[in-house]
N, CA, C and O atoms as a Tinker XYZ file with bonds, in Angstrom:
   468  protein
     1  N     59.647000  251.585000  218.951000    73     2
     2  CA    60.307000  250.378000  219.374000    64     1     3
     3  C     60.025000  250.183000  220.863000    63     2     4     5
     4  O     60.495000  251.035000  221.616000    81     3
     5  N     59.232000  249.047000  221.458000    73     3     6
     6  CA    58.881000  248.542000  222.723000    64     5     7
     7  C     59.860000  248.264000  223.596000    63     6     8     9
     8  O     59.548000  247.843000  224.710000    81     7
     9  N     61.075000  248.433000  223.280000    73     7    10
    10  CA    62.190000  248.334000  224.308000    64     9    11
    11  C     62.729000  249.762000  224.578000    63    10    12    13
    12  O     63.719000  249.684000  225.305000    81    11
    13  N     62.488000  250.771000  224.316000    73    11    14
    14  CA    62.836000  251.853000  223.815000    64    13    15
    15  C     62.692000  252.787000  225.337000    63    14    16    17
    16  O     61.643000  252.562000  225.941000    81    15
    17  N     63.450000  253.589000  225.856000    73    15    18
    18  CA    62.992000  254.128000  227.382000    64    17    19
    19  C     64.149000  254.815000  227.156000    63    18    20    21
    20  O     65.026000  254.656000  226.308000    81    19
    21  N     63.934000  256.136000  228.639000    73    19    22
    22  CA    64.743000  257.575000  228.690000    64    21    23
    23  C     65.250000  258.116000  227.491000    63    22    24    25
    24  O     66.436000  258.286000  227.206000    81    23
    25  N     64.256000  258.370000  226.814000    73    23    26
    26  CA    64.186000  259.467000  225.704000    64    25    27
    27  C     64.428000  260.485000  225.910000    63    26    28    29
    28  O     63.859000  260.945000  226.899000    81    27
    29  N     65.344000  261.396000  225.170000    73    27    30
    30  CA    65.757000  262.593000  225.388000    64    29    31
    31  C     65.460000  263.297000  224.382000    63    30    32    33
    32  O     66.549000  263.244000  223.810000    81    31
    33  N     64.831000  263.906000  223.736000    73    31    34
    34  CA    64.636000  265.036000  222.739000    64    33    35
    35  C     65.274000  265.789000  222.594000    63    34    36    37
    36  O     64.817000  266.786000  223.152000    81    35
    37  N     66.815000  266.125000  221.807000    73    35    38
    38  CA    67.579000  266.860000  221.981000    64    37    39
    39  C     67.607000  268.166000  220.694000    63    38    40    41
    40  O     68.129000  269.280000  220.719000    81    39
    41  N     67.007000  267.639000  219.889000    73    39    42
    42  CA    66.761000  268.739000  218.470000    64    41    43
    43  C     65.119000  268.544000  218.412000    63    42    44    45
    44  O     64.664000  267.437000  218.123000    81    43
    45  N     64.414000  269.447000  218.644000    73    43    46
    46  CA    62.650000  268.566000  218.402000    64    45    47
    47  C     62.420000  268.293000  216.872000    63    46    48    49
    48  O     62.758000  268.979000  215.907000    81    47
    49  N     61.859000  267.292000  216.915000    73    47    50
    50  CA    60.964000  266.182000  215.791000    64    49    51
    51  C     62.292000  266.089000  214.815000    63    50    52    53
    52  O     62.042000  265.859000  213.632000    81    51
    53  N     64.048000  266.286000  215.285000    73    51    54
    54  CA    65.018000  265.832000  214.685000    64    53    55
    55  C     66.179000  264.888000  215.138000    63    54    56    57
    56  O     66.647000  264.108000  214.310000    81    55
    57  N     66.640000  264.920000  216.345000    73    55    58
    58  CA    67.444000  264.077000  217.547000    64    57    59
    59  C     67.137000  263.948000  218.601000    63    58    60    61
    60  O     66.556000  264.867000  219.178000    81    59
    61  N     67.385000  262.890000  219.162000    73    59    62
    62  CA    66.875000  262.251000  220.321000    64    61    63
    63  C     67.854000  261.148000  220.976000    63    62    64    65
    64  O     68.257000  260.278000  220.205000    81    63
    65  N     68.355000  261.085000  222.571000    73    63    66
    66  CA    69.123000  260.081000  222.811000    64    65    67
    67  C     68.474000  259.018000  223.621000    63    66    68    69
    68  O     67.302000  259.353000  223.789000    81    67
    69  N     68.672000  258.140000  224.064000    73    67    70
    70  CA    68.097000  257.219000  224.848000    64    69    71
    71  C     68.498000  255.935000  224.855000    63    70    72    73
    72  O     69.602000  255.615000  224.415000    81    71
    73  N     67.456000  254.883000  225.464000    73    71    74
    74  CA    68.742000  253.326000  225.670000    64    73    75
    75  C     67.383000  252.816000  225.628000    63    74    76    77
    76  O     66.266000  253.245000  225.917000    81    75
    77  N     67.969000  251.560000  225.083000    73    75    78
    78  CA    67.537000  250.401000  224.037000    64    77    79
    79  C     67.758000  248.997000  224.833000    63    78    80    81
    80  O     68.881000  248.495000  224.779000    81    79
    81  N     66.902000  248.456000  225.445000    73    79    82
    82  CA    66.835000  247.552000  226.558000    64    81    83
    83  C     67.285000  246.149000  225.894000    63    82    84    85
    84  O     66.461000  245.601000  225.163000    81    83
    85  N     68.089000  245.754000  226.027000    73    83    86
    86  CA    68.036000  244.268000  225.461000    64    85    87
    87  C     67.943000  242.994000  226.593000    63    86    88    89
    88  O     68.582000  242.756000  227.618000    81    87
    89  N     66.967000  242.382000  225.981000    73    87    90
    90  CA    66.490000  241.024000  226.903000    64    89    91
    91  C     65.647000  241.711000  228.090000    63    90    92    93
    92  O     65.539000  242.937000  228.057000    81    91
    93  N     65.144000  241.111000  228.962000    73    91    94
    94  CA    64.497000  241.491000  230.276000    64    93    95
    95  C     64.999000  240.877000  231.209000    63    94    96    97
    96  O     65.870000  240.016000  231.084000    81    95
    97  N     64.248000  241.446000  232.785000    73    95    98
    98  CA    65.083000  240.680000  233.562000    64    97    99
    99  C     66.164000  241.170000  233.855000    63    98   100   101
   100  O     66.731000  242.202000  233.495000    81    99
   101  N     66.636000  239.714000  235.087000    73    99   102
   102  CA    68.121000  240.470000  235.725000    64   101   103
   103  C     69.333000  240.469000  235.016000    63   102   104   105
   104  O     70.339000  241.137000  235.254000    81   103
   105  N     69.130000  239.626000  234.093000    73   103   106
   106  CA    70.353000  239.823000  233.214000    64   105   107
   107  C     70.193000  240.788000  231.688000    63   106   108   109
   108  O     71.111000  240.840000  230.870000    81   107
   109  N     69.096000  241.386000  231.535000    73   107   110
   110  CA    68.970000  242.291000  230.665000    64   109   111
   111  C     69.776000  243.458000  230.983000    63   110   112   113
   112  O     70.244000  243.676000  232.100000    81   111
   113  N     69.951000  244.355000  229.749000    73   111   114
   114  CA    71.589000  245.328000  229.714000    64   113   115
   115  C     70.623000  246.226000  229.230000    63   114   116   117
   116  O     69.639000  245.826000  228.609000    81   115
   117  N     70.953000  248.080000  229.605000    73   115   118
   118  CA    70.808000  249.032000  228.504000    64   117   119
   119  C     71.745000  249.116000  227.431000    63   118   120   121
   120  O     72.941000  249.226000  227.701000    81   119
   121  N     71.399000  249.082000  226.390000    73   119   122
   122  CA    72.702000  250.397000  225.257000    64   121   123
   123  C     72.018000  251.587000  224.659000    63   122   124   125
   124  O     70.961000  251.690000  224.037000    81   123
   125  N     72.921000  252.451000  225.025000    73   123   126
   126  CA    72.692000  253.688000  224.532000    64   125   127
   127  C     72.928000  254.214000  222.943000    63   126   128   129
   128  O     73.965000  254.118000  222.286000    81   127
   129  N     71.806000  254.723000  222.589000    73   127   130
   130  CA    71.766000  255.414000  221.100000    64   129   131
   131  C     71.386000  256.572000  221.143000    63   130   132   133
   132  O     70.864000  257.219000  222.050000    81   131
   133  N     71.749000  256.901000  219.815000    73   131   134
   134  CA    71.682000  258.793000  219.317000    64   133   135
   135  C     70.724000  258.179000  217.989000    63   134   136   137
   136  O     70.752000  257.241000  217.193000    81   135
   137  N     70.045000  259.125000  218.255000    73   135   138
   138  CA    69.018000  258.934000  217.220000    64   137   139
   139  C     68.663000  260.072000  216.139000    63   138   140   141
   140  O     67.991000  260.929000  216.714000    81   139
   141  N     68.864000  260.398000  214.793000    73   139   142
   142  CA    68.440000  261.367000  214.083000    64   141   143
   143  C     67.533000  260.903000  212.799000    63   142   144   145
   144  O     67.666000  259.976000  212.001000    81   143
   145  N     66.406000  262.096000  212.959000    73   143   146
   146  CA    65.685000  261.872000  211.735000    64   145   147
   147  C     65.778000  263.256000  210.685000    63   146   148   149
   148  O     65.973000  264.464000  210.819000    81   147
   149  N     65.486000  262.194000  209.456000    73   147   150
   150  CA    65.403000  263.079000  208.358000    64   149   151
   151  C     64.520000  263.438000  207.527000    63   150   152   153
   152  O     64.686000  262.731000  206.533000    81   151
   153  N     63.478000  264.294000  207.328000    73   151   154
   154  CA    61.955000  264.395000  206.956000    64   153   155
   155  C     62.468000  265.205000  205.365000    63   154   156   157
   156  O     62.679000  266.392000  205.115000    81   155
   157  N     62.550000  263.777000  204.363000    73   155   158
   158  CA    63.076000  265.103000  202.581000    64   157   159
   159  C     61.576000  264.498000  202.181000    63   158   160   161
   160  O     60.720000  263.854000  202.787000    81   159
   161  N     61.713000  265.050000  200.828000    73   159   162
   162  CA    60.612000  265.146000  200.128000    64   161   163
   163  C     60.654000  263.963000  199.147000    63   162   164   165
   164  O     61.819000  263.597000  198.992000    81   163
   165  N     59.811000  263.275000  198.464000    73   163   166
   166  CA    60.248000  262.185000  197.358000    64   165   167
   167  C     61.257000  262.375000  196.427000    63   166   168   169
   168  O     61.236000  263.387000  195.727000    81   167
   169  N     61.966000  261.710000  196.338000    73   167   170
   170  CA    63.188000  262.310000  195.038000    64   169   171
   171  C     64.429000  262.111000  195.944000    63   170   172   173
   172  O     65.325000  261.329000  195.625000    81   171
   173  N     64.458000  262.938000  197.233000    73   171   174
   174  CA    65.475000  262.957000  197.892000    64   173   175
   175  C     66.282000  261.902000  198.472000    63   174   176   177
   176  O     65.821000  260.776000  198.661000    81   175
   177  N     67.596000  262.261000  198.791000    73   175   178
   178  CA    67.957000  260.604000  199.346000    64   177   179
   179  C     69.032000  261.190000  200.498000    63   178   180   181
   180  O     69.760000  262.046000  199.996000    81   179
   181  N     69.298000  260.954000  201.848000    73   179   182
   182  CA    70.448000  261.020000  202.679000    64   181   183
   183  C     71.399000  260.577000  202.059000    63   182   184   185
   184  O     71.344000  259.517000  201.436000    81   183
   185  N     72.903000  261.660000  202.164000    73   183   186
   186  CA    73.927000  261.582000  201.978000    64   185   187
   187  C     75.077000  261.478000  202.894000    63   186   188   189
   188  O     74.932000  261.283000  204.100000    81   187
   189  N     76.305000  261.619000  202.275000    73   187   190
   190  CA    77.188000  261.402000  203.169000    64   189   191
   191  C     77.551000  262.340000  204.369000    63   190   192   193
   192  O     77.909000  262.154000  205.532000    81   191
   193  N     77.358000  263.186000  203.753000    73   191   194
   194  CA    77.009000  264.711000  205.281000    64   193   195
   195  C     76.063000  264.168000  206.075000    63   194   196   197
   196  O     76.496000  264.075000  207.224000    81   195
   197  N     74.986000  263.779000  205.966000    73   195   198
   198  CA    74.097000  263.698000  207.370000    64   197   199
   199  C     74.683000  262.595000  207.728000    63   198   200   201
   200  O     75.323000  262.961000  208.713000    81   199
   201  N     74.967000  261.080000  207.531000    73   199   202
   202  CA    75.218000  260.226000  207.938000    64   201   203
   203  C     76.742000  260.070000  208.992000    63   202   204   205
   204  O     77.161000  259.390000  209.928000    81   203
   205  N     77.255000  261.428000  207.920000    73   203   206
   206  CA    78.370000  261.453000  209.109000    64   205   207
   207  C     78.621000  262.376000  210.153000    63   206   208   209
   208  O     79.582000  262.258000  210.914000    81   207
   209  N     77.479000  263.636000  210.238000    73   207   210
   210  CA    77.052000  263.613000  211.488000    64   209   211
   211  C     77.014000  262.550000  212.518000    63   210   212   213
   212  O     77.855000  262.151000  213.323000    81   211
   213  N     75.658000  262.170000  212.230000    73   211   214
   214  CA    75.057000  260.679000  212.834000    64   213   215
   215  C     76.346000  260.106000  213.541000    63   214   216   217
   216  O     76.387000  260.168000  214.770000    81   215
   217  N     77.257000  259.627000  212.941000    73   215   218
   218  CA    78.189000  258.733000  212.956000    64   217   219
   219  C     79.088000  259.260000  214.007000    63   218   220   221
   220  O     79.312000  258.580000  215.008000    81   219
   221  N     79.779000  260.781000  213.793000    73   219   222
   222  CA    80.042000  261.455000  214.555000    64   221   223
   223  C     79.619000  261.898000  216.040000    63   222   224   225
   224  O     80.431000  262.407000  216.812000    81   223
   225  N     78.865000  261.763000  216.226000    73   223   226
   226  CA    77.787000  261.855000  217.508000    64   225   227
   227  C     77.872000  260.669000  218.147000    63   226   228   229
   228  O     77.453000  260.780000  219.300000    81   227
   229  N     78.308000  259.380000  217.832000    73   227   230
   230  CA    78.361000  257.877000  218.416000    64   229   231
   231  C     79.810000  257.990000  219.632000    63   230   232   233
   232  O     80.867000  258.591000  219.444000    81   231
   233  N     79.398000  257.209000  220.838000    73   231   234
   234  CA    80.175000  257.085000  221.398000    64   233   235
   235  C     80.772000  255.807000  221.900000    63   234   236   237
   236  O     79.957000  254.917000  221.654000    81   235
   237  N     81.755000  255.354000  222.450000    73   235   238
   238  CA    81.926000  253.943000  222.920000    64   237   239
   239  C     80.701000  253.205000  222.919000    63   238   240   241
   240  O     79.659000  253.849000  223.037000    81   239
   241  N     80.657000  252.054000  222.815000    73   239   242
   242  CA    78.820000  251.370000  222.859000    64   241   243
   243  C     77.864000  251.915000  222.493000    63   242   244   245
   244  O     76.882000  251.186000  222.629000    81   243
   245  N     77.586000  253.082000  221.986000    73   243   246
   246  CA    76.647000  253.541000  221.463000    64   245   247
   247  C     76.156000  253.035000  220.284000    63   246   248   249
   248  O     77.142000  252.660000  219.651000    81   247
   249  N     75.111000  252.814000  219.622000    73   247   250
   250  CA    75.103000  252.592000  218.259000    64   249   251
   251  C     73.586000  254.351000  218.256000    63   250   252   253
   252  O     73.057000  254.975000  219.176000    81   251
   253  N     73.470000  254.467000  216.480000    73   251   254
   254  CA    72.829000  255.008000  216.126000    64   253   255
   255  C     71.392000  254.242000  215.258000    63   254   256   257
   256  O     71.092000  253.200000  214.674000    81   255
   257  N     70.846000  255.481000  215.628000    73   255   258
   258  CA    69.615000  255.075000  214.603000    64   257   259
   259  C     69.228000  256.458000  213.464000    63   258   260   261
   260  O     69.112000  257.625000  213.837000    81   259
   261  N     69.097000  256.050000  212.256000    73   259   262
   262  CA    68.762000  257.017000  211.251000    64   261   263
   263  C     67.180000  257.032000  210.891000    63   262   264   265
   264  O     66.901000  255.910000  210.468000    81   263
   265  N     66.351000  257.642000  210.895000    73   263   266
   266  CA    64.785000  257.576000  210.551000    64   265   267
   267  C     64.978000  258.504000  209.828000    63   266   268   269
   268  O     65.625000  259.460000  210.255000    81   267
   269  N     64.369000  258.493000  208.255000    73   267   270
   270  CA    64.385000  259.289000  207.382000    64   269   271
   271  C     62.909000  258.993000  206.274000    63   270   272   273
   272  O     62.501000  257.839000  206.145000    81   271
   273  N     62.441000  259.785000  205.776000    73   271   274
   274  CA    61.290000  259.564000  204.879000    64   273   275
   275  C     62.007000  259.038000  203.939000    63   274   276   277
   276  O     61.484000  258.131000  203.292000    81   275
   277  N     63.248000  259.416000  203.641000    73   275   278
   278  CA    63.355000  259.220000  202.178000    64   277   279
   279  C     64.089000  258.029000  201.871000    63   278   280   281
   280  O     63.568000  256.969000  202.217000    81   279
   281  N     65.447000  257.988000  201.157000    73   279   282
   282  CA    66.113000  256.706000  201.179000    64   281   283
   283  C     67.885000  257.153000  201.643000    63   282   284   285
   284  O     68.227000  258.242000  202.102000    81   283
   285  N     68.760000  256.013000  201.371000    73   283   286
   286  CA    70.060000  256.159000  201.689000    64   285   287
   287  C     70.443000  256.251000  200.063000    63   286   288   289
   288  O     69.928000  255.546000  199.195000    81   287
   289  N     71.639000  257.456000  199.805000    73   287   290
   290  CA    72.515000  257.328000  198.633000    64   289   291
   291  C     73.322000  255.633000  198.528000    63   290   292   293
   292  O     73.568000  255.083000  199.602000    81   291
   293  N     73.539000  255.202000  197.752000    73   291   294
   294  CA    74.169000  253.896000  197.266000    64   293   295
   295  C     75.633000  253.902000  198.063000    63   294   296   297
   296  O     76.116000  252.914000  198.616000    81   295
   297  N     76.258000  255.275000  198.003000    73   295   298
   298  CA    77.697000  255.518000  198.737000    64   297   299
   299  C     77.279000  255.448000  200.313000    63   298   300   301
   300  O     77.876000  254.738000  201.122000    81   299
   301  N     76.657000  255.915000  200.493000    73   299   302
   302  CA    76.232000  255.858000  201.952000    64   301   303
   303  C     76.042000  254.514000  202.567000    63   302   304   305
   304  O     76.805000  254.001000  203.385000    81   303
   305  N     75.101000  254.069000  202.157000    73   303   306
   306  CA    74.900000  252.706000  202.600000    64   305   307
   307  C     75.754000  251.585000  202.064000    63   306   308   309
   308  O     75.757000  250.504000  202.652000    81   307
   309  N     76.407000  251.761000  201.089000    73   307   310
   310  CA    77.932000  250.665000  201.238000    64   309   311
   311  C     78.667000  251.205000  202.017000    63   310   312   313
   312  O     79.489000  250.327000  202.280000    81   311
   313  N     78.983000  252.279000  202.697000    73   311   314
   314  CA    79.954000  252.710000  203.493000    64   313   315
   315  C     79.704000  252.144000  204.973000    63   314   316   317
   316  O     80.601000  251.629000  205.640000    81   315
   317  N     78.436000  252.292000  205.389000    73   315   318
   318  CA    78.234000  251.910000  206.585000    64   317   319
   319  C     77.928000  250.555000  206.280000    63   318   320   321
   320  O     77.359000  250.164000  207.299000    81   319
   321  N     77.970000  249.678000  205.532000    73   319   322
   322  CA    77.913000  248.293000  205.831000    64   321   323
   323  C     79.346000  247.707000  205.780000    63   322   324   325
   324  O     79.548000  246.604000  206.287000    81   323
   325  N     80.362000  248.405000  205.182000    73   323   326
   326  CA    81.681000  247.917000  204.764000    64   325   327
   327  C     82.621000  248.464000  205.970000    63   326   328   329
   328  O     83.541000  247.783000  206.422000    81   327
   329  N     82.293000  249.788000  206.455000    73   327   330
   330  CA    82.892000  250.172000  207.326000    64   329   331
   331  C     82.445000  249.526000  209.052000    63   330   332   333
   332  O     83.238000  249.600000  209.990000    81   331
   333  N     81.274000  249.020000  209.149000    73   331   334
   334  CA    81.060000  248.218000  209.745000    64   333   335
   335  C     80.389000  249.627000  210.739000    63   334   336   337
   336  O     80.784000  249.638000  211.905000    81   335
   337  N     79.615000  250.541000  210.405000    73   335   338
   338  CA    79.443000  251.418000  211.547000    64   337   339
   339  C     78.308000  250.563000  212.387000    63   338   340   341
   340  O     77.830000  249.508000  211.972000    81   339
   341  N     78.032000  251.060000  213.372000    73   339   342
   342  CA    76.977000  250.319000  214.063000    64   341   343
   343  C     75.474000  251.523000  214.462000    63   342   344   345
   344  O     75.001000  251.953000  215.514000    81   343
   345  N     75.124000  251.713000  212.921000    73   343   346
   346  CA    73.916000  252.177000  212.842000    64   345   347
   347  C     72.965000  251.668000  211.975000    63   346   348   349
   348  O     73.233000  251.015000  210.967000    81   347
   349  N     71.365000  252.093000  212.527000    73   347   350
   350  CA    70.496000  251.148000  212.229000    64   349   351
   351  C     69.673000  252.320000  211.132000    63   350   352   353
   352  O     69.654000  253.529000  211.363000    81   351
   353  N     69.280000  251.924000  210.401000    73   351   354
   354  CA    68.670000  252.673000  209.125000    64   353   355
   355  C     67.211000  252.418000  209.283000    63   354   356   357
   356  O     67.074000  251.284000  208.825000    81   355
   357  N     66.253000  252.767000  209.608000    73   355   358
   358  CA    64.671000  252.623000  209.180000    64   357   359
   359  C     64.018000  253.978000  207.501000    63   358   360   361
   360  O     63.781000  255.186000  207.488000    81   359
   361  N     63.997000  253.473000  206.989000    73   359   362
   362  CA    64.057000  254.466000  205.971000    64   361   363
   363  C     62.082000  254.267000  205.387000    63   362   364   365
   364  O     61.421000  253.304000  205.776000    81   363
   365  N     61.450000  255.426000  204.403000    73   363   366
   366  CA    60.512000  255.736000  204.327000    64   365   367
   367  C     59.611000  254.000000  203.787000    63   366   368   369
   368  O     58.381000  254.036000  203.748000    81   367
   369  N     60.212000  252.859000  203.482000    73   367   370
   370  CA    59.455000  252.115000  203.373000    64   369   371
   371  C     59.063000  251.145000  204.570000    63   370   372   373
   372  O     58.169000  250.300000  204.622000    81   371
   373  N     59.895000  251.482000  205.403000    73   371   374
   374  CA    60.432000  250.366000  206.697000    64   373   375
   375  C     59.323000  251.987000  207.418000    63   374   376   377
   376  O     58.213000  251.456000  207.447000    81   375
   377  N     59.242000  252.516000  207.603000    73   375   378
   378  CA    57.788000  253.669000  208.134000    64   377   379
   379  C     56.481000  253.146000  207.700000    63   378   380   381
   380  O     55.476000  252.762000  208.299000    81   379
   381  N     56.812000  253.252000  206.500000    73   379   382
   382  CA    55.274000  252.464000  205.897000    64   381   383
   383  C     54.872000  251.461000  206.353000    63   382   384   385
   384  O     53.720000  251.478000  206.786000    81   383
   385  N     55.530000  250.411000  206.420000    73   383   386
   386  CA    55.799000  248.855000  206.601000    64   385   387
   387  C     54.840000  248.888000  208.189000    63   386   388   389
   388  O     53.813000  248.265000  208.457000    81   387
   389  N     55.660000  249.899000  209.084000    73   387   390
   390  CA    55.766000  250.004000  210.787000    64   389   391
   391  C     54.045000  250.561000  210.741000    63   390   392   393
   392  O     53.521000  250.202000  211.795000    81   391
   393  N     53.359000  251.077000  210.129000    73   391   394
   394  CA    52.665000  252.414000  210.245000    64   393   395
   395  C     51.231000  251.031000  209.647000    63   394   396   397
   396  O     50.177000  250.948000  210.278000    81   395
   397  N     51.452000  250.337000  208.699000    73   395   398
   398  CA    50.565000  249.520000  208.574000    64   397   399
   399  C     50.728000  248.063000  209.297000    63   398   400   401
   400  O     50.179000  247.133000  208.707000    81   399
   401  N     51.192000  247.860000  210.106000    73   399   402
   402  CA    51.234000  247.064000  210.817000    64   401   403
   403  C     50.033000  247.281000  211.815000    63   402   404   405
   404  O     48.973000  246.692000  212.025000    81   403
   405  N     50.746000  248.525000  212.401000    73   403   406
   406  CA    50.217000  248.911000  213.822000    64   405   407
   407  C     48.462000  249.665000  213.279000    63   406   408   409
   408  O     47.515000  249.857000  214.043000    81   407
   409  N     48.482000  249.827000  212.448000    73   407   410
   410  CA    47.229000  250.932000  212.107000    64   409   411
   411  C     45.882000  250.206000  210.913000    63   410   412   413
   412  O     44.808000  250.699000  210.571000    81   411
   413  N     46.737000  248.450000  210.412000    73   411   414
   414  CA    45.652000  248.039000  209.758000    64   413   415
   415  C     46.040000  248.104000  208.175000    63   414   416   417
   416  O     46.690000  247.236000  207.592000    81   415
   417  N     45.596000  249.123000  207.673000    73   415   418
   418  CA    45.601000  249.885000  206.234000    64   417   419
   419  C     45.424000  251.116000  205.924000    63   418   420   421
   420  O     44.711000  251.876000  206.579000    81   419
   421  N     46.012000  251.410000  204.968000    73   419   422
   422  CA    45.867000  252.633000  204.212000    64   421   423
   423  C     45.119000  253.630000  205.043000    63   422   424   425
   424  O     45.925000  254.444000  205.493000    81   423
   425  N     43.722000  253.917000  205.474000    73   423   426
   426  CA    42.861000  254.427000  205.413000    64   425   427
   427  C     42.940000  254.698000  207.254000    63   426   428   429
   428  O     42.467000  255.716000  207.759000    81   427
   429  N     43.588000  253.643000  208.039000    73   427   430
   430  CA    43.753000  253.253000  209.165000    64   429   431
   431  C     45.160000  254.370000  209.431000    63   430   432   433
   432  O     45.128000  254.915000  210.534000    81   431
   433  N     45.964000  254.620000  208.829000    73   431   434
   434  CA    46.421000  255.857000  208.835000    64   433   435
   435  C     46.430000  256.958000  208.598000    63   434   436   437
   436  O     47.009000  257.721000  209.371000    81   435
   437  N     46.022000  257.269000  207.858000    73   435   438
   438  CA    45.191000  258.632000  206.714000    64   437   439
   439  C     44.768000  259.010000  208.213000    63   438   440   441
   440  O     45.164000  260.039000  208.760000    81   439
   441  N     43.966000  258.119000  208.789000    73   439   442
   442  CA    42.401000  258.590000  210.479000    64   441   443
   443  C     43.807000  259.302000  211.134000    63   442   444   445
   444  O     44.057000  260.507000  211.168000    81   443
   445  N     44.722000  258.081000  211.690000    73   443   446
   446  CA    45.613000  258.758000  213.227000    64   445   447
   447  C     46.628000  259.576000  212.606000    63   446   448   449
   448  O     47.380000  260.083000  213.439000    81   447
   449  N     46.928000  259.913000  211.200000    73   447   450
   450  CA    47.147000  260.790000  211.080000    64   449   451
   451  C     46.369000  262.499000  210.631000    63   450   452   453
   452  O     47.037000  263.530000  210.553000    81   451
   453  N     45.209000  262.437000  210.447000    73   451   454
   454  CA    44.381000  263.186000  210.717000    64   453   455
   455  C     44.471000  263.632000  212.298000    63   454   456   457
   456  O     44.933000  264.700000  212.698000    81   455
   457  N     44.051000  262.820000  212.922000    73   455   458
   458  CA    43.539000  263.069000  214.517000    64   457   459
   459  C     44.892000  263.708000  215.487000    63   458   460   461
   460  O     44.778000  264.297000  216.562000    81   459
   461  N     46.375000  263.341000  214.630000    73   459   462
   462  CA    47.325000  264.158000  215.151000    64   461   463
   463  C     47.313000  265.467000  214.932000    63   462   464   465
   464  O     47.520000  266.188000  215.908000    81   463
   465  N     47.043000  266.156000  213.470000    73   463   466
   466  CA    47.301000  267.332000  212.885000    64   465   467
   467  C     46.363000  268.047000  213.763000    63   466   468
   468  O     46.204000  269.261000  213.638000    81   467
């Protein structure tokens, strides 16, 4: 995310805090987020334990962000839309989605992810 600055790596390749620039300019604001990801395998889905970590970790103005390969349980994600939490979900298709945008196709990732490993 291009607004995205003072990243903190606080669990590696699992939490991370930092602030989320909104607007530019002199009247542009930081807000601060806690960020956790979740790397499951196909099949798997985040539940109500990790999410309420996540949730737990939020402070005044803070909102969260969840990055996960996999998906949200059905309880989970009616909870945080009903309960009104103020976290943002990118889940393994919204990766895909991000990953072929920026990289083209299929094959256009397969490369930069090669060239990372």
């Amino acid at each position: 995310m291009p607004n995205t600055h003072n990243i903190e790596i606080t669990r590696p390749w699992r939490d991370a805090i930092g602030k989320y620039r909104i607007c530019q300019g002199a009247s542009g604001i930081d807000v601060d987020f806690v960020m956790e990801a979740k790397s499951y395998t196909i099949g798997n889905r985040v539940g109500v334990k990790e999410i309420s970590r996540l949730i737990s970790r939020l402070r005044h103005r803070q909102f969260g962000v969840l990055i996960t390969t996999a998906h949200l349980a059905n309880q989970v994600y009616k909870e945080l839309k009903s309960d009104e939490h103020p976290v943002v979900v990118l889940c393994a298709s919204d990766i895909a989605k991000l990953l072929l945008k920026k990289l083209g196709n299929p094959s256009g990732v397969q490369r930069s992810l090669d060239q990372n490993h």
